[in-house]
PyMOL Python script that loads the backbone (N, CA, C, O; Angstrom):
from pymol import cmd

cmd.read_pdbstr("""\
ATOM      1  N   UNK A   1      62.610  84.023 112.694  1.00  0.00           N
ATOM      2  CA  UNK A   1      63.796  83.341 113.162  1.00  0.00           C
ATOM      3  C   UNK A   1      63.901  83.549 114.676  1.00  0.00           C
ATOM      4  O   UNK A   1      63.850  84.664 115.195  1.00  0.00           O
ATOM      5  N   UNK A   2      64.039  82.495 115.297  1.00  0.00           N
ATOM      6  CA  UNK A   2      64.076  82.252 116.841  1.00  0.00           C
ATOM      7  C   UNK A   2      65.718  82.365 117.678  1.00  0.00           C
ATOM      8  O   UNK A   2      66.665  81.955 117.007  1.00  0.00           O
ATOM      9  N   UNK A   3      65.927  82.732 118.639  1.00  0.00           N
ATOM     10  CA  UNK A   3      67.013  82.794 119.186  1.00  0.00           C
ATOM     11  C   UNK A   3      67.925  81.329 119.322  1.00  0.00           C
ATOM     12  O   UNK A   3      69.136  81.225 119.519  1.00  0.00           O
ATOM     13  N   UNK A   4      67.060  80.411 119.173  1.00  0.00           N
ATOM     14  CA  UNK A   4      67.307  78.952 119.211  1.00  0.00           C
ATOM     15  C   UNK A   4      68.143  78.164 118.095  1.00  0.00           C
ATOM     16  O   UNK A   4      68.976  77.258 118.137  1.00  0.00           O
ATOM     17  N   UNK A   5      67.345  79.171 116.738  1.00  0.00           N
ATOM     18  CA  UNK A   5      67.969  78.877 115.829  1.00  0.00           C
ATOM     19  C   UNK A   5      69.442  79.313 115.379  1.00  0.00           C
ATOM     20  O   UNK A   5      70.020  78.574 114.582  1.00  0.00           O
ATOM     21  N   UNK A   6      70.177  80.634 115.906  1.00  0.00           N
ATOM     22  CA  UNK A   6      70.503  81.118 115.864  1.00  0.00           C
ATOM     23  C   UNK A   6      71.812  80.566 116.639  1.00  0.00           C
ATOM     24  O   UNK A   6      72.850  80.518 115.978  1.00  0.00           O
ATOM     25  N   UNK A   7      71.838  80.220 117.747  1.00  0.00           N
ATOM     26  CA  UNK A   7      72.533  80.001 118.927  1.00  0.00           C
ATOM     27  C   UNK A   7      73.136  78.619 117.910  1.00  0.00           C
ATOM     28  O   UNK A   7      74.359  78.558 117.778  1.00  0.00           O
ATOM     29  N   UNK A   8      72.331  77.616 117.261  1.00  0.00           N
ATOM     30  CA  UNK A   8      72.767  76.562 117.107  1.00  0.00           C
ATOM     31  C   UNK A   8      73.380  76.129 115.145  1.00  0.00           C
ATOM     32  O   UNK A   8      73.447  75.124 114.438  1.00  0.00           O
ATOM     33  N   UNK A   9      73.746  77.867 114.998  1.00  0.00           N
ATOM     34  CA  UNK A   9      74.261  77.861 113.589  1.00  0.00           C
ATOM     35  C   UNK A   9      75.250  78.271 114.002  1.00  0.00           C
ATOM     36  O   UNK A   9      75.349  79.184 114.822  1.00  0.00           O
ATOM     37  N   UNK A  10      76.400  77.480 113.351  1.00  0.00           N
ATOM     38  CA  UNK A  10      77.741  77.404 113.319  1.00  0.00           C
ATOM     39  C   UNK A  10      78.627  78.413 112.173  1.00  0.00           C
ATOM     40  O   UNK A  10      79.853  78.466 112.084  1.00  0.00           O
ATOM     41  N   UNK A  11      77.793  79.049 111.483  1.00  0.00           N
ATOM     42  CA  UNK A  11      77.823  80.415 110.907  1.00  0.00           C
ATOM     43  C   UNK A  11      78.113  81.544 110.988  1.00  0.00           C
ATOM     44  O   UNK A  11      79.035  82.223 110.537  1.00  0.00           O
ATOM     45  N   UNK A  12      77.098  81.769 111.723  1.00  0.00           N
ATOM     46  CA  UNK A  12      76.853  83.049 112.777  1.00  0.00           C
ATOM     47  C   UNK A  12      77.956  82.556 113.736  1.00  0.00           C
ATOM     48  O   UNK A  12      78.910  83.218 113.327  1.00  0.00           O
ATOM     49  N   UNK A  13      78.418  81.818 114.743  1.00  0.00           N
ATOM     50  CA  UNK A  13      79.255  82.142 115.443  1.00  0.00           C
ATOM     51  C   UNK A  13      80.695  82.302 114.709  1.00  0.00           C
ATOM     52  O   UNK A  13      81.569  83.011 115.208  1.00  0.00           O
ATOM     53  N   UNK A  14      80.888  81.581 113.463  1.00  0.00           N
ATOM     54  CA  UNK A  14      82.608  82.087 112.747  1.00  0.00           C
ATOM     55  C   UNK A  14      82.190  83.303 112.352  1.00  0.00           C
ATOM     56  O   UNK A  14      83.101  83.912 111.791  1.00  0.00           O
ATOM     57  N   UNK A  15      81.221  83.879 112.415  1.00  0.00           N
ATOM     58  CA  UNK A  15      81.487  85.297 111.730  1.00  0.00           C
ATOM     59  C   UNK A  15      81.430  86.067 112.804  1.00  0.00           C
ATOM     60  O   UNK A  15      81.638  87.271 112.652  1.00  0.00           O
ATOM     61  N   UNK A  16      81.087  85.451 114.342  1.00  0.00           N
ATOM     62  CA  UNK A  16      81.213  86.298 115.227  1.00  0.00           C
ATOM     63  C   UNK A  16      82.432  86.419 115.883  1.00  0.00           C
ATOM     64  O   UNK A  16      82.906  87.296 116.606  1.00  0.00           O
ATOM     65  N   UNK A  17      82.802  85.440 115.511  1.00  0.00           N
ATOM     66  CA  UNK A  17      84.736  85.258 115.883  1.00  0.00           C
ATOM     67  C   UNK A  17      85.050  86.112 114.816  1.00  0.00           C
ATOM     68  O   UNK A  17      85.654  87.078 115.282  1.00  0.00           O
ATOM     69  N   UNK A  18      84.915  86.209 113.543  1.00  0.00           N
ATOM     70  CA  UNK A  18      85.906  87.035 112.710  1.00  0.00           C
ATOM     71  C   UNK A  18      85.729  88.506 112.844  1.00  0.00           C
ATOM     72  O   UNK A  18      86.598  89.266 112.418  1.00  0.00           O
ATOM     73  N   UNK A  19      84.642  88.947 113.418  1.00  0.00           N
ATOM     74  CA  UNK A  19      84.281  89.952 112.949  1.00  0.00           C
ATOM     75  C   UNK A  19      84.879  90.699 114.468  1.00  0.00           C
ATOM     76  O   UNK A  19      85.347  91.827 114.626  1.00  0.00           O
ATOM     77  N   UNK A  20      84.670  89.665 115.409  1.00  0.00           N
ATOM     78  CA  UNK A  20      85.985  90.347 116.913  1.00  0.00           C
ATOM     79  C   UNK A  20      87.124  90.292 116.783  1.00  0.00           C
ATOM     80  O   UNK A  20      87.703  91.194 117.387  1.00  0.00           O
ATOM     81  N   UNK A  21      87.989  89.373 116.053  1.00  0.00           N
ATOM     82  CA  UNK A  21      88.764  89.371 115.802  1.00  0.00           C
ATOM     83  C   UNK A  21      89.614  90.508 114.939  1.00  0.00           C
ATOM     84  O   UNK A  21      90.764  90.932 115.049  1.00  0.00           O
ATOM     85  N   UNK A  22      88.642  90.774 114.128  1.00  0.00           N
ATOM     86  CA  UNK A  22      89.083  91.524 113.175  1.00  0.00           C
ATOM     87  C   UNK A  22      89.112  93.005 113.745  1.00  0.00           C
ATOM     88  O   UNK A  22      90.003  93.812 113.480  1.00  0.00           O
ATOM     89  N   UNK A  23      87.956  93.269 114.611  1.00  0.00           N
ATOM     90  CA  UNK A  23      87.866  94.568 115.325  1.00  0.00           C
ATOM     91  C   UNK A  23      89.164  94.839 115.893  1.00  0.00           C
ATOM     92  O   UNK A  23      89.812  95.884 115.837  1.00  0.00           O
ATOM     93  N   UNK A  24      89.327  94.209 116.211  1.00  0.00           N
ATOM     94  CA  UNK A  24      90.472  94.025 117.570  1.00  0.00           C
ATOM     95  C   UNK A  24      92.223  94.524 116.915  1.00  0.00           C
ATOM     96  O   UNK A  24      93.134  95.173 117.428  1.00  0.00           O
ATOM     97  N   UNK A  25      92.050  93.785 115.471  1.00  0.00           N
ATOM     98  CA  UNK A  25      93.125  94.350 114.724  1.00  0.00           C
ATOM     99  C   UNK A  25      92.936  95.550 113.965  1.00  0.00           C
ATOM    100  O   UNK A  25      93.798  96.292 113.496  1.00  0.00           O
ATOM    101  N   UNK A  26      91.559  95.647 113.904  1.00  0.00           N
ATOM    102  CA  UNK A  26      91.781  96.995 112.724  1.00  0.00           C
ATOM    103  C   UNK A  26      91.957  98.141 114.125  1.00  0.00           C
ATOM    104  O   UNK A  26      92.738  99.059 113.877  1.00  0.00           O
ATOM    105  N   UNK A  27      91.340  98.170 115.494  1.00  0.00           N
ATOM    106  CA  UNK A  27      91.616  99.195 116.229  1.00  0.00           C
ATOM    107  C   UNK A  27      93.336  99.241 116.222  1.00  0.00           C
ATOM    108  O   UNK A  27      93.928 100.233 115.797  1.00  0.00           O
ATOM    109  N   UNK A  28      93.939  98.227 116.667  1.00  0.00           N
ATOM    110  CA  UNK A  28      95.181  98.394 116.797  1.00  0.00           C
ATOM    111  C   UNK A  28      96.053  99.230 115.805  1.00  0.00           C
ATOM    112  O   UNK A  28      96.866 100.106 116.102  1.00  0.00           O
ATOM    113  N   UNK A  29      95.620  98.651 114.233  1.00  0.00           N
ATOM    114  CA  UNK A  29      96.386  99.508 113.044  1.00  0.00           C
ATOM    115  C   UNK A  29      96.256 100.636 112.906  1.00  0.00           C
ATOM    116  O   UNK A  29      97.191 101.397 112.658  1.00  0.00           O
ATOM    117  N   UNK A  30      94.459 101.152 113.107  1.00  0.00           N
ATOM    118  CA  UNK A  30      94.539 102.409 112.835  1.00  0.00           C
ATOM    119  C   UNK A  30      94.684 103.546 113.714  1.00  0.00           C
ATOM    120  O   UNK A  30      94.189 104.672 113.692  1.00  0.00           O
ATOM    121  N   UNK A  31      95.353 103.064 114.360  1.00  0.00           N
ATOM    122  CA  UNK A  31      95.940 103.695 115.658  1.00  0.00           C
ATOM    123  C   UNK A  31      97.107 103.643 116.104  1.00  0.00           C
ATOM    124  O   UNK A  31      97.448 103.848 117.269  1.00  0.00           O
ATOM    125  N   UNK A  32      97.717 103.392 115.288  1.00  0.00           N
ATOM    126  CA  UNK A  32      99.188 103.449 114.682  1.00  0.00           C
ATOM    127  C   UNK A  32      99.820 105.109 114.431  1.00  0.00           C
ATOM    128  O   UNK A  32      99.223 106.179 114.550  1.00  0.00           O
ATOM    129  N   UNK A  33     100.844 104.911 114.154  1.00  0.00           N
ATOM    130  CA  UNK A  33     101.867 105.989 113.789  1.00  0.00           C
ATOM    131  C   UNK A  33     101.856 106.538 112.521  1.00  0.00           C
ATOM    132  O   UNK A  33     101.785 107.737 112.249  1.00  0.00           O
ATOM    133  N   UNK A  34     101.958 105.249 111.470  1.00  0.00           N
ATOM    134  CA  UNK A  34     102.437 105.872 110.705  1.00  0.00           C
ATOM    135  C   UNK A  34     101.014 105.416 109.418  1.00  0.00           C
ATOM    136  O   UNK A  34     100.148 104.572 109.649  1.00  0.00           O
ATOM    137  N   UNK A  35     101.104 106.056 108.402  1.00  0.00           N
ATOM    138  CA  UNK A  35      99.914 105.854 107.195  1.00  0.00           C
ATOM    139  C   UNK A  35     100.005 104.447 106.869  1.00  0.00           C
ATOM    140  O   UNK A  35      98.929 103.864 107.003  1.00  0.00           O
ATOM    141  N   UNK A  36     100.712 103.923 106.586  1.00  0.00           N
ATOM    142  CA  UNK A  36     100.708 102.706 106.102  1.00  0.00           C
ATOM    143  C   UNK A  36     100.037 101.485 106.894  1.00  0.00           C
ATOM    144  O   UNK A  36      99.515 100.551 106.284  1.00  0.00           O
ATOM    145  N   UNK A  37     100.094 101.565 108.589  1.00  0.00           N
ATOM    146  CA  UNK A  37      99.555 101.010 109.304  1.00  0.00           C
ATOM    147  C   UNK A  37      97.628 101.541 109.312  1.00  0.00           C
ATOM    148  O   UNK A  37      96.595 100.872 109.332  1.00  0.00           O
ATOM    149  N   UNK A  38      97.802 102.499 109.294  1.00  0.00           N
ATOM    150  CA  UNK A  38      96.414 103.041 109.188  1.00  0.00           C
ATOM    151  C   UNK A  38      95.323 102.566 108.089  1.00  0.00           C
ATOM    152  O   UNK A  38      94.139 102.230 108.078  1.00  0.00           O
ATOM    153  N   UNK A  39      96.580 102.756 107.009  1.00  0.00           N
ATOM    154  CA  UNK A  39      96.170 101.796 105.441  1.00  0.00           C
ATOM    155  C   UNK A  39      95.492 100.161 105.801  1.00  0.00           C
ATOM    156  O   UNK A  39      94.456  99.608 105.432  1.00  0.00           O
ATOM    157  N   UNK A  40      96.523  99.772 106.614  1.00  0.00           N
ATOM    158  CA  UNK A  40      95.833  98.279 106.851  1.00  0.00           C
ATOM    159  C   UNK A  40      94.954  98.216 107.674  1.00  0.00           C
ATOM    160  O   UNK A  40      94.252  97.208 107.758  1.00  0.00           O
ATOM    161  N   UNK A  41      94.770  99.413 108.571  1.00  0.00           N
ATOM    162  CA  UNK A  41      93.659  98.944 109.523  1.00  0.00           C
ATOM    163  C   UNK A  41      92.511  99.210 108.941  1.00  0.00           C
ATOM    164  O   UNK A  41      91.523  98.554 109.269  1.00  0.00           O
ATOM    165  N   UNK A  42      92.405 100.338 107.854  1.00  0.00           N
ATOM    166  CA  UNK A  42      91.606 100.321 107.413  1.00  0.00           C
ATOM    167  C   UNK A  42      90.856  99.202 106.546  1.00  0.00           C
ATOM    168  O   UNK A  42      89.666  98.961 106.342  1.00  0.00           O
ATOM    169  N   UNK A  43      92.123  98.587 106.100  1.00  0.00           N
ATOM    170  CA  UNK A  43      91.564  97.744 105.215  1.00  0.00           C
ATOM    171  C   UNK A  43      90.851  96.571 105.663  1.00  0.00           C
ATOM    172  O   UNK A  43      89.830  96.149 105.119  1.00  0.00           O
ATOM    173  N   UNK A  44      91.516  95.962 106.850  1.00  0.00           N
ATOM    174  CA  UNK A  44      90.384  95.148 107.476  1.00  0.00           C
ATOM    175  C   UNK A  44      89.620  95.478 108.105  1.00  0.00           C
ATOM    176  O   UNK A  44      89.216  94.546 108.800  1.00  0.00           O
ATOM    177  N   UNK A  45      88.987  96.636 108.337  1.00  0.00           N
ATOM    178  CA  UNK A  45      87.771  97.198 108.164  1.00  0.00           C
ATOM    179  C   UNK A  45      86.915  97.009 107.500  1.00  0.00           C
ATOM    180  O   UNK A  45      85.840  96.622 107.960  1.00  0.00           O
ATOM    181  N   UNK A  46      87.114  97.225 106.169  1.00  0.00           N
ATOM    182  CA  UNK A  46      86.830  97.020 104.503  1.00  0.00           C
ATOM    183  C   UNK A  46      86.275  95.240 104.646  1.00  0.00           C
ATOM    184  O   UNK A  46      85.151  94.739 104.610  1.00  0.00           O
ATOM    185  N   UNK A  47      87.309  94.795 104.776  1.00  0.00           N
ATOM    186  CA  UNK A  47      86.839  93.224 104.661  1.00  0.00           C
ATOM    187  C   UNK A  47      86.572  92.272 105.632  1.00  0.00           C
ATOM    188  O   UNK A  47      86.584  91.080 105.329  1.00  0.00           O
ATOM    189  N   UNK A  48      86.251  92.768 107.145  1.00  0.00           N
ATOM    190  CA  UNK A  48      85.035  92.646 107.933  1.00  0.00           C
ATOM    191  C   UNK A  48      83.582  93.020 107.964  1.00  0.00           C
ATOM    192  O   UNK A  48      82.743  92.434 108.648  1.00  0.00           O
ATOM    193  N   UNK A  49      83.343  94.056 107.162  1.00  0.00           N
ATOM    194  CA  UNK A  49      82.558  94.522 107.141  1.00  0.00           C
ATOM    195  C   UNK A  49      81.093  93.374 106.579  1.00  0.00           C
ATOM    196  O   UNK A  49      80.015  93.348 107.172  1.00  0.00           O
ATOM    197  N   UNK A  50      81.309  92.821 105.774  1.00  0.00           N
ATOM    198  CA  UNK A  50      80.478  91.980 105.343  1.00  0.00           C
ATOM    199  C   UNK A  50      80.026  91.060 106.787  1.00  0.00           C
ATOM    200  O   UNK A  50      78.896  90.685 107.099  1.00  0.00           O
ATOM    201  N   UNK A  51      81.182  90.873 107.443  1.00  0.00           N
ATOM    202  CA  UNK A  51      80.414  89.800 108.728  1.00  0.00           C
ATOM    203  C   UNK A  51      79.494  90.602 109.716  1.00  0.00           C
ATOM    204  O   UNK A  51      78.471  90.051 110.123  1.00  0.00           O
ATOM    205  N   UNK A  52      79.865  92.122 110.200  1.00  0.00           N
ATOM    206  CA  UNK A  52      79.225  92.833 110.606  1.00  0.00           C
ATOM    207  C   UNK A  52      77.603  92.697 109.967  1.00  0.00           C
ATOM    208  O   UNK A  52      76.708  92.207 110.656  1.00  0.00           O
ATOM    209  N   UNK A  53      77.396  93.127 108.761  1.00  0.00           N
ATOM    210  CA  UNK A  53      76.224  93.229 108.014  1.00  0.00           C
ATOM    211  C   UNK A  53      75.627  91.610 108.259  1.00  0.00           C
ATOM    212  O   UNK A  53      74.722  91.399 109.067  1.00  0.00           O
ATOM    213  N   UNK A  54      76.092  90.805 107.664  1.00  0.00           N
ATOM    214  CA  UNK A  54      75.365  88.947 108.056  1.00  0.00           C
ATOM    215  C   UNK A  54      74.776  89.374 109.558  1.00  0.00           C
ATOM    216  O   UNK A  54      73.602  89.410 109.924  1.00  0.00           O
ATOM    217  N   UNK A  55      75.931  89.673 110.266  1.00  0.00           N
ATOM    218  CA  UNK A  55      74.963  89.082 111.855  1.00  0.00           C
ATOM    219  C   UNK A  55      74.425  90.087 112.143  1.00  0.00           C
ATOM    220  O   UNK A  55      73.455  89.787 112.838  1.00  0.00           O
ATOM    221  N   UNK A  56      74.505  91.375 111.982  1.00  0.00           N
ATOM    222  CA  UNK A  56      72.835  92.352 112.149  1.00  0.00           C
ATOM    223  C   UNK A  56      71.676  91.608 111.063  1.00  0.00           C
ATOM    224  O   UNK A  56      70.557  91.260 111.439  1.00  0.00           O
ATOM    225  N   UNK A  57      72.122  91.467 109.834  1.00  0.00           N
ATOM    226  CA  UNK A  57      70.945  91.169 109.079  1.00  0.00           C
ATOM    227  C   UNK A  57      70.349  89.942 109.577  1.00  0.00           C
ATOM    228  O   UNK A  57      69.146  89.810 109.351  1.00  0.00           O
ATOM    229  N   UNK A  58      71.093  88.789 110.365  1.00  0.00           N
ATOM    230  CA  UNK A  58      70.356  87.554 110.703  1.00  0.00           C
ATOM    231  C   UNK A  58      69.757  88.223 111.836  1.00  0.00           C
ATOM    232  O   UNK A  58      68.527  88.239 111.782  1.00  0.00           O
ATOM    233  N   UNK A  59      70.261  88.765 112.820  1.00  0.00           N
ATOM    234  CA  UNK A  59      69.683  88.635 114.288  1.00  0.00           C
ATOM    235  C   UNK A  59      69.039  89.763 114.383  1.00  0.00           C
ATOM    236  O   UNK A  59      68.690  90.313 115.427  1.00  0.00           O
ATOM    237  N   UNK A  60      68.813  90.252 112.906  1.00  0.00           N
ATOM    238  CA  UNK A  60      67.200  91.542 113.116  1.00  0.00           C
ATOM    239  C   UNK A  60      68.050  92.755 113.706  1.00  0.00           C
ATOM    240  O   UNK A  60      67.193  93.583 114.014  1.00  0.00           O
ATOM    241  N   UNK A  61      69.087  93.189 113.964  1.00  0.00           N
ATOM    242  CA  UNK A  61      69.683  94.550 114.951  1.00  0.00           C
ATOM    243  C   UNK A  61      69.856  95.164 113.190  1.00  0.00           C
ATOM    244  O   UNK A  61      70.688  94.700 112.411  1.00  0.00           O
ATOM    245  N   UNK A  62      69.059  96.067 112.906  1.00  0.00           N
ATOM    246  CA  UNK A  62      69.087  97.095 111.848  1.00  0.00           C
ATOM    247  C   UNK A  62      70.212  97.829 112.109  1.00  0.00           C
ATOM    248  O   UNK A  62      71.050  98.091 111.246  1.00  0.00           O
ATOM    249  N   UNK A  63      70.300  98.295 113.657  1.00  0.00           N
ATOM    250  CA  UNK A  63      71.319  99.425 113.572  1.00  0.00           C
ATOM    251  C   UNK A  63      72.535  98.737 113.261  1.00  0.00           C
ATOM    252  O   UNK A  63      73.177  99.225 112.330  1.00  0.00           O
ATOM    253  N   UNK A  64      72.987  97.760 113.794  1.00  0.00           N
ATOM    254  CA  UNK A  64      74.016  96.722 113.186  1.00  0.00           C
ATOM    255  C   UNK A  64      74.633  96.855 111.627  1.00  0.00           C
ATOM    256  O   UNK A  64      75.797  97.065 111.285  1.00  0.00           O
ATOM    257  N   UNK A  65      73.190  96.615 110.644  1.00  0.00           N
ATOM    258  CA  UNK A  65      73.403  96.645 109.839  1.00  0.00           C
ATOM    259  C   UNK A  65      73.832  98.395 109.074  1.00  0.00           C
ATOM    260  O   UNK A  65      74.691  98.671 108.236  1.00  0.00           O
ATOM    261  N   UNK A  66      72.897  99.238 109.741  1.00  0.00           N
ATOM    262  CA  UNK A  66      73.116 100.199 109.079  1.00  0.00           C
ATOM    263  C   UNK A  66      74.443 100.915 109.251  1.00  0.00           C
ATOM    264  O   UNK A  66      74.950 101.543 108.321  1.00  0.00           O
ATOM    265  N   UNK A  67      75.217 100.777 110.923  1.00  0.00           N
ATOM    266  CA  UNK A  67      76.325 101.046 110.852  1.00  0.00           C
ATOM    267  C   UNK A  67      77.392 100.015 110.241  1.00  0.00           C
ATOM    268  O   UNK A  67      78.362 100.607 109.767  1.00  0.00           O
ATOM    269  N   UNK A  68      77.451  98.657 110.139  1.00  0.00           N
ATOM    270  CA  UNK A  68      78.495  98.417 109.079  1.00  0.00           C
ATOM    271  C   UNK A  68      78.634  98.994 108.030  1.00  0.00           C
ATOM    272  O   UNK A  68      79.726  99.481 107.740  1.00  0.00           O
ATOM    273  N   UNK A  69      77.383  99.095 107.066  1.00  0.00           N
ATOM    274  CA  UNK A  69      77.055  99.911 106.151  1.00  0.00           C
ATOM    275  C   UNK A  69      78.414 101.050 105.788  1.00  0.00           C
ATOM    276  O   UNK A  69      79.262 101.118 104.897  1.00  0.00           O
ATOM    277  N   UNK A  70      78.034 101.949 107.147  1.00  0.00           N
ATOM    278  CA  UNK A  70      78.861 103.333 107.273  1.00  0.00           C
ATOM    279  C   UNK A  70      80.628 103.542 107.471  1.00  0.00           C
ATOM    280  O   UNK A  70      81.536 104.323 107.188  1.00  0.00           O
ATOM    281  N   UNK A  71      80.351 102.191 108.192  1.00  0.00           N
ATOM    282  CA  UNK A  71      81.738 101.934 108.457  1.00  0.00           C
ATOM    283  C   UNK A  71      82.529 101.407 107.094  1.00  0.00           C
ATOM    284  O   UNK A  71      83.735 101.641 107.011  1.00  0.00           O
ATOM    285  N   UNK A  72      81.970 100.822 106.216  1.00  0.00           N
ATOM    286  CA  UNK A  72      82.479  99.777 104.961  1.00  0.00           C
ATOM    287  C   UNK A  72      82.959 101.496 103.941  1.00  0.00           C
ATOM    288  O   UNK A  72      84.041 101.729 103.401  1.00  0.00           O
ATOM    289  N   UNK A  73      81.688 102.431 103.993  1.00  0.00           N
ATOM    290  CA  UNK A  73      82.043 103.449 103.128  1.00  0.00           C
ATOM    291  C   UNK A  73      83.307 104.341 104.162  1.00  0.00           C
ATOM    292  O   UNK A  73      84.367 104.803 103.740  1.00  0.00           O
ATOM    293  N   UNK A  74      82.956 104.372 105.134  1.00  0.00           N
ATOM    294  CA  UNK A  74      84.202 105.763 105.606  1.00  0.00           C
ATOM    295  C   UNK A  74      85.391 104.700 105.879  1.00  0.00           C
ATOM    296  O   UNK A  74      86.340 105.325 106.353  1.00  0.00           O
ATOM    297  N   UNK A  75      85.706 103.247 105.748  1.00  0.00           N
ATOM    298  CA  UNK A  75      87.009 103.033 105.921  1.00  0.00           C
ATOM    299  C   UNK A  75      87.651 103.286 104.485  1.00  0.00           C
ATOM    300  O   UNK A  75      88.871 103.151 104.385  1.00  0.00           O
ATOM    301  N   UNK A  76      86.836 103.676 103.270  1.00  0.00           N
ATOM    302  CA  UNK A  76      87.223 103.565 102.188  1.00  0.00           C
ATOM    303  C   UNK A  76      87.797 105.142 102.317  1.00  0.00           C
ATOM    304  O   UNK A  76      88.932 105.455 101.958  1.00  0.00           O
ATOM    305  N   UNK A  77      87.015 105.894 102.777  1.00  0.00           N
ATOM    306  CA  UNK A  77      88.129 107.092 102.825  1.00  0.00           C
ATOM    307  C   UNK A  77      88.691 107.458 103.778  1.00  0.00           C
ATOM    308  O   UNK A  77      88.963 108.657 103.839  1.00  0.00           O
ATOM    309  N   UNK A  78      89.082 106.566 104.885  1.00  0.00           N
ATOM    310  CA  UNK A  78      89.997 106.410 105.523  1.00  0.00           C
ATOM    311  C   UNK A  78      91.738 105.810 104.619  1.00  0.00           C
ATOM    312  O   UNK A  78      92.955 105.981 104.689  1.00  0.00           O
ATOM    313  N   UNK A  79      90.943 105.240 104.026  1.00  0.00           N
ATOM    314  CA  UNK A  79      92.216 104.290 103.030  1.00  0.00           C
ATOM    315  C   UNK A  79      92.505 105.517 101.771  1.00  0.00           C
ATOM    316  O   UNK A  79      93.628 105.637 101.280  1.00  0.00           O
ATOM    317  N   UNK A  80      91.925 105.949 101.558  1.00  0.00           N
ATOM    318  CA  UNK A  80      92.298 107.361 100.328  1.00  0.00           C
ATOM    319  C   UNK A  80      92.709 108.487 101.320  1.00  0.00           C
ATOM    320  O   UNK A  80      92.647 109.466 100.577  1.00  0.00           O
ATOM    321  N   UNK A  81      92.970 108.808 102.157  1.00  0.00           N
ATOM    322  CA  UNK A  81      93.454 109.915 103.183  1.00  0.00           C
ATOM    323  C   UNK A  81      94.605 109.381 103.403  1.00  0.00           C
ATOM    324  O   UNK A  81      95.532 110.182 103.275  1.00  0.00           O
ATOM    325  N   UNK A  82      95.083 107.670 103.862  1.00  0.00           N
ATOM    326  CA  UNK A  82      96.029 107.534 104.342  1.00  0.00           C
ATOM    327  C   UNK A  82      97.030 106.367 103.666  1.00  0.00           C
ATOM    328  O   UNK A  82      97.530 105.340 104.124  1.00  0.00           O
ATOM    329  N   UNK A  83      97.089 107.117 102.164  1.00  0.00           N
ATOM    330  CA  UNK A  83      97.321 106.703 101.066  1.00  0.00           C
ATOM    331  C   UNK A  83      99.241 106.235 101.709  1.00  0.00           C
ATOM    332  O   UNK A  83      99.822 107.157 102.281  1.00  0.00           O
ATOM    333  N   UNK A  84      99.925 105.041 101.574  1.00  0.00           N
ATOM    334  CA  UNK A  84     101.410 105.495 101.509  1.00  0.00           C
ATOM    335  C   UNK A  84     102.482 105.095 100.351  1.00  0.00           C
ATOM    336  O   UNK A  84     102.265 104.055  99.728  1.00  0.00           O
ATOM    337  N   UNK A  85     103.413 105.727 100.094  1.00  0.00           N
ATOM    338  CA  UNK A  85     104.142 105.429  99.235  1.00  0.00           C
ATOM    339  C   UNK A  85     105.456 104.470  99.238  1.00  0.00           C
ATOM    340  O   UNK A  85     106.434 104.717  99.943  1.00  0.00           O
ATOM    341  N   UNK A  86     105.353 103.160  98.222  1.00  0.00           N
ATOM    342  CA  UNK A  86     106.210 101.973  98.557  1.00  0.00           C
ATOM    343  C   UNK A  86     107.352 102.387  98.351  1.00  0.00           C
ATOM    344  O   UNK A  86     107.345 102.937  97.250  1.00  0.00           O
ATOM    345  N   UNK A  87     108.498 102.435  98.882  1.00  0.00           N
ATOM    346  CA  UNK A  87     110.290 103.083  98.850  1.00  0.00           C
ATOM    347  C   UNK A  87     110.568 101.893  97.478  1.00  0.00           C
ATOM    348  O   UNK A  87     110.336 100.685  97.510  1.00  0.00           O
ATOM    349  N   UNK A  88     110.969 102.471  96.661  1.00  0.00           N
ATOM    350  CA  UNK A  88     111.814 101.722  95.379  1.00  0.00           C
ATOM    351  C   UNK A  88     113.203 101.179  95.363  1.00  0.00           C
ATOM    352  O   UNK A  88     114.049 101.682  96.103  1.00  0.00           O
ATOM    353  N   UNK A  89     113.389 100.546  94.857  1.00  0.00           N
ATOM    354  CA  UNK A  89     115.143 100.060  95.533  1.00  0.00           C
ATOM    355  C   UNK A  89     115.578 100.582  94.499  1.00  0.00           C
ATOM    356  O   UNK A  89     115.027 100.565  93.399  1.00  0.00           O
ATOM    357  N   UNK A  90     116.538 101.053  94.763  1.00  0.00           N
ATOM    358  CA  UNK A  90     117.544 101.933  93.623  1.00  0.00           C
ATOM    359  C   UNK A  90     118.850 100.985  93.824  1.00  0.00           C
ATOM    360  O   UNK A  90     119.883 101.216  93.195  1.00  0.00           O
TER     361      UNK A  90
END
""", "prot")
cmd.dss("prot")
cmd.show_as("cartoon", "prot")
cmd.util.cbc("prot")
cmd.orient("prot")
């Protein structure tokens, strides 16, 4: 696969928008105050992660792939550490 090809798939660039996009919010959440924000940043962590992995796995960057990889498992225990509890209406 050629750089040519690459440049001119419309694929690869929405997943390169989502996957900045998404960075951009999960830094913000999990860098938050309180658990519950942390909870969500983690979580779109969790479900970026797949675009991370596509565009290392298309454009050959292994390390790409191997750190989404890492990142997909430790946001999961990021999200079990920063477990929060929903207030009940009484």
């Amino acid at each position: 696969m050629d750089l040519a090809s690459i440049t001119s798939d419309w694929f690869f660039h929405l997943n390169n928008v989502i996957a900045i996009i998404g960075s951009f919010i999960t830094v913000s959440l999990v860098a938050g105050k309180t658990n519950k924000s942390r909870w969500w940043g983690f979580l779109v962590a969790v479900l970026i992660s797949p675009s991370f992995f596509y565009i290392g796995w298309v454009s050959g960057a292994w390390a790409i792939v191997l750190l989404s990889a890492y990142r997909f498992i430790e946001s999961f225990r990021g999200m079990r550490n920063n477990r929060y509890k929903s207030k009940s209406i009484k």
